[in-house]
C-alpha positions as CSV (number, residue, x, y, z in Angstrom):
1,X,-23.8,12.5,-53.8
2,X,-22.2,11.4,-56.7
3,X,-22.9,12.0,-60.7
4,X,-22.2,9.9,-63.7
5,X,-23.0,11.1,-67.4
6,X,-21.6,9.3,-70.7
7,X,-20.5,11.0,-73.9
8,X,-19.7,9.3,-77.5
9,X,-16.2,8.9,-76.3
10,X,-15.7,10.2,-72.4
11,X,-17.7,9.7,-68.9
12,X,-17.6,12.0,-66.6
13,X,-18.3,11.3,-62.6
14,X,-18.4,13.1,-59.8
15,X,-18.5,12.9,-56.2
16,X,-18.5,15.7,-53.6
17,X,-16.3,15.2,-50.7
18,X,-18.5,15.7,-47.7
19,X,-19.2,12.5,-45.5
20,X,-22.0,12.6,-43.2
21,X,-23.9,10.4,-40.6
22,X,-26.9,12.1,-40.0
23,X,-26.1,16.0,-39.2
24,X,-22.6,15.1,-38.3
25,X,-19.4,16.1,-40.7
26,X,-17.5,13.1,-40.5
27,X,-14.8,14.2,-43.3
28,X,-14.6,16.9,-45.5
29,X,-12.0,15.5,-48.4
30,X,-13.7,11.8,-48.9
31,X,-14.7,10.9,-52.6
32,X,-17.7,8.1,-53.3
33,X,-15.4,7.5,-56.6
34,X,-13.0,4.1,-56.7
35,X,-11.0,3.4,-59.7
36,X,-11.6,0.0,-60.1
37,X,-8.9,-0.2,-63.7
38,X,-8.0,2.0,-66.4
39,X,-11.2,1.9,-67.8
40,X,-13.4,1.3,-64.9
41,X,-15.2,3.0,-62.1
42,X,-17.1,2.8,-59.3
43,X,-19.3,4.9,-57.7
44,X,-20.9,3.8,-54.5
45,X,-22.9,5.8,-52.0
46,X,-24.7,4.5,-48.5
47,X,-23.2,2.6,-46.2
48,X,-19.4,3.1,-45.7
49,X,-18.8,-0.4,-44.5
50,X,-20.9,-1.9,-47.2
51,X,-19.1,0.5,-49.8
52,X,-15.6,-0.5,-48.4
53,X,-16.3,-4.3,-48.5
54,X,-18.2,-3.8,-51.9
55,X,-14.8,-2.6,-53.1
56,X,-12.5,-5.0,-51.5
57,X,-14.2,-7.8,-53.0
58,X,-14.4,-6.6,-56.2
59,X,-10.7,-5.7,-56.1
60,X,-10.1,-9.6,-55.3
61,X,-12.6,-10.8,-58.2
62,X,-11.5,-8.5,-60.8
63,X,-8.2,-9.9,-60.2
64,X,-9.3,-13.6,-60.3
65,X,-10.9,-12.9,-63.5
66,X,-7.7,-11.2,-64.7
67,X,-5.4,-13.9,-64.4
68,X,-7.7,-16.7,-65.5
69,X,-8.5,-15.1,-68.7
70,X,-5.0,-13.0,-69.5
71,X,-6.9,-9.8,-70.5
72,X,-8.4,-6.5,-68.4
73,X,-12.2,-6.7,-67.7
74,X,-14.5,-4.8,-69.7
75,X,-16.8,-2.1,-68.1
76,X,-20.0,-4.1,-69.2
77,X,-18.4,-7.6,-68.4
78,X,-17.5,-6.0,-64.9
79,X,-21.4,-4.5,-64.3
80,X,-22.5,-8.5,-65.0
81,X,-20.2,-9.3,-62.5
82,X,-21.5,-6.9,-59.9
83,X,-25.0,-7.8,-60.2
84,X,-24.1,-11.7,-59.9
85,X,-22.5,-11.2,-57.2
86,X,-25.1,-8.4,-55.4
87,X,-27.5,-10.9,-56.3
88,X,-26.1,-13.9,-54.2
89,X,-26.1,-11.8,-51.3
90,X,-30.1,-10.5,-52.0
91,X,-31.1,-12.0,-48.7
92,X,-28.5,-9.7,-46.9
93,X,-27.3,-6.8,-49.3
94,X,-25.3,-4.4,-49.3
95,X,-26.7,-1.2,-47.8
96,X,-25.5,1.1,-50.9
97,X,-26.2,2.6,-54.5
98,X,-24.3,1.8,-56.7
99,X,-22.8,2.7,-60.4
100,X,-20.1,1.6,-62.5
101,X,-18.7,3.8,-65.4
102,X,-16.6,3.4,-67.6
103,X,-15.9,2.6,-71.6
104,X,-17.3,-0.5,-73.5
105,X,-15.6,-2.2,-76.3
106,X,-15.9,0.6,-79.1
107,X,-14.6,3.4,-76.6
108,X,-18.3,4.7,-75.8
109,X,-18.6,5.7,-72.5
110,X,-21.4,3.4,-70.3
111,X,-22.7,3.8,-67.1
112,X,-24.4,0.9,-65.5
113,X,-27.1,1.5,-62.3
114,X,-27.8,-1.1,-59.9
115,X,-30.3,-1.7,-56.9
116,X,-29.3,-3.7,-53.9
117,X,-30.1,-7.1,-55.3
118,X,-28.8,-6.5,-58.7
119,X,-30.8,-5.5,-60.9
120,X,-28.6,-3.9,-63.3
121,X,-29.7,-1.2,-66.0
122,X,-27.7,0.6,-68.6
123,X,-28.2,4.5,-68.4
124,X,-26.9,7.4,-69.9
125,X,-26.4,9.1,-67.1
126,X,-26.6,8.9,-63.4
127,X,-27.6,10.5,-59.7
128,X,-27.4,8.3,-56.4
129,X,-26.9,9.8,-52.9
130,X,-28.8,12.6,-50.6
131,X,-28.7,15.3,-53.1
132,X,-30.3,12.9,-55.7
133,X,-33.4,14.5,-55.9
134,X,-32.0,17.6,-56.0
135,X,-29.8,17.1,-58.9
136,X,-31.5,14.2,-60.9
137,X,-35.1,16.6,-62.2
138,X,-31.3,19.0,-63.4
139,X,-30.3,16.5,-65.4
140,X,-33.5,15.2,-67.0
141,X,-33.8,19.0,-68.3
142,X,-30.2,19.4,-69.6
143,X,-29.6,16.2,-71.0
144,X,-32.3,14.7,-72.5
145,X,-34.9,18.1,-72.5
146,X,-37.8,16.5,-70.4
147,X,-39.5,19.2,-69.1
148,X,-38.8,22.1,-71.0
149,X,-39.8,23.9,-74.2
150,X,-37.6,22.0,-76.3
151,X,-37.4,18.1,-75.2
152,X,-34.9,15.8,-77.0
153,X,-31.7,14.5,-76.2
154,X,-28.8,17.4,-75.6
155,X,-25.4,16.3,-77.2
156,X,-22.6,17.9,-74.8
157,X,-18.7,17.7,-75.1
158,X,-17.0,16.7,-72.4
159,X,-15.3,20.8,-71.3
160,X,-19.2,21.0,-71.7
161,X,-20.6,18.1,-69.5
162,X,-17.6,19.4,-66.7
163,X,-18.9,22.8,-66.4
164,X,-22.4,21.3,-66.4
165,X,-21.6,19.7,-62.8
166,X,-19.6,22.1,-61.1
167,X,-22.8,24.5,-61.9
168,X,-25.1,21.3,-60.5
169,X,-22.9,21.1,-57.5
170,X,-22.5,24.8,-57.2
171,X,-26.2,24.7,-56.8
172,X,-27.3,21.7,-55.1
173,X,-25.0,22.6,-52.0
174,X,-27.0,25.7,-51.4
175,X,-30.3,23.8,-50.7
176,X,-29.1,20.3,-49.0
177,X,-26.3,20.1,-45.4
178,X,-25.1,17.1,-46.3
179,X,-23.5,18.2,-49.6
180,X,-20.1,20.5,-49.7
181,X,-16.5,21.0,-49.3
182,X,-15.6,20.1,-52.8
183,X,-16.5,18.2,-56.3
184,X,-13.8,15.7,-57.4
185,X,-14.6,15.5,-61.0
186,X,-13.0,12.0,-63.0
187,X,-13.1,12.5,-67.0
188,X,-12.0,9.1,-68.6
189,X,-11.4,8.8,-72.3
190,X,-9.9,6.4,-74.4
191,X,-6.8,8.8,-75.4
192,X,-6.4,10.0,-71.9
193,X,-7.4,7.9,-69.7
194,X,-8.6,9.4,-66.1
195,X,-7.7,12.5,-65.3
196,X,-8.9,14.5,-62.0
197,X,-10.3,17.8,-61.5
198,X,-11.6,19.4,-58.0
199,X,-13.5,22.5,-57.0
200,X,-14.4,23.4,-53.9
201,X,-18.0,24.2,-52.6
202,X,-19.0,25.9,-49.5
203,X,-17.7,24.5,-46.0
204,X,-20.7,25.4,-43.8
């Protein structure tokens, strides 16, 4: 399960570290979060052989793009180029969810969503994998008040918006098996750049 929410100058994402087929526990320290650049990343859940080659090309086209046009990729130039390319493979697509996070040109923080064809849209925050529904009513309530007495978008800062997820996490693992083991949490700002923090969650 992984989380994405952007702030006027940070995102923060999250991934737990528990990777299942089914009710099997096939690792207990992997992360659904790929750096992708300094100011880029990617958060795929679903299929780990979709995810993997998702990645792998994306590695080689980011690079293409890199030296043909002497500069890094943006994060919204990099969404475009995801859903072009989920899009030529519509009639066989990858098997995932996925996001991309990162900062756009005036050091906002972005977060793009994507179906398996491509259809891209721009978000303020995210929720993909099996704790989604879970997690995603959590986040309607704290960040943009649907639901509650006082509806309207909640302004967080990002010590704020980390302590928001470990508390999702914290209580989302109590309720669905295939979430635990930990939360690797990725804070990327403009000043910073990524940095990485991880708490664990139950084993059983």
């Amino acid at each position: 399960t992984t989380v994405a929410i952007a702030g006027d100058d940070y995102v923060v994402v999250a991934s737990d570290t528990r990777l299942t087929e089914n009710y099997s526990i096939q690792s207990r320290t992997h992360s659904n979060v790929y750096k992708l650049h300094n100011n880029s990343l990617l958060l795929s859940t679903g299929f780990l052989g979709d995810v993997l080659t998702l990645k792998k090309t994306l590695d080689g086209r980011i690079k293409t793009y890199e030296y043909t046009h002497n500069k890094q990729i943006s994060t919204p130039a990099l969404a475009q180029m995801i859903s072009i390319m989920m899009y030529g493979r519509r009639f066989f697509p990858y098997y995932t969810n996925t996001v991309v996070t990162g900062l756009d040109n005036e050091g906002k923080g972005c977060i793009f969503a994507f179906d398996p064809v491509g259809s891209m849209t721009q978000q303020g925050y995210a929720c993909e994998g099996s704790a989604m529904p879970l997690i995603l009513p959590i986040l309607d309530a704290n960040i943009l008040g649907k639901n509650t007495t006082k509806p309207g978008l909640v302004k967080r800062t990002k010590e704020e918006t980390i302590k928001m997820i470990k508390d999702i996490y914290m209580a989302a693992c109590e309720r669905n098996v295939e979430l635990g083991d930990g939360v690797v949490i990725h804070t990327l700002t403009k000043d910073q750049g990524i940095t990485t923090d991880i708490h664990p969650l139950r084993k059983d």
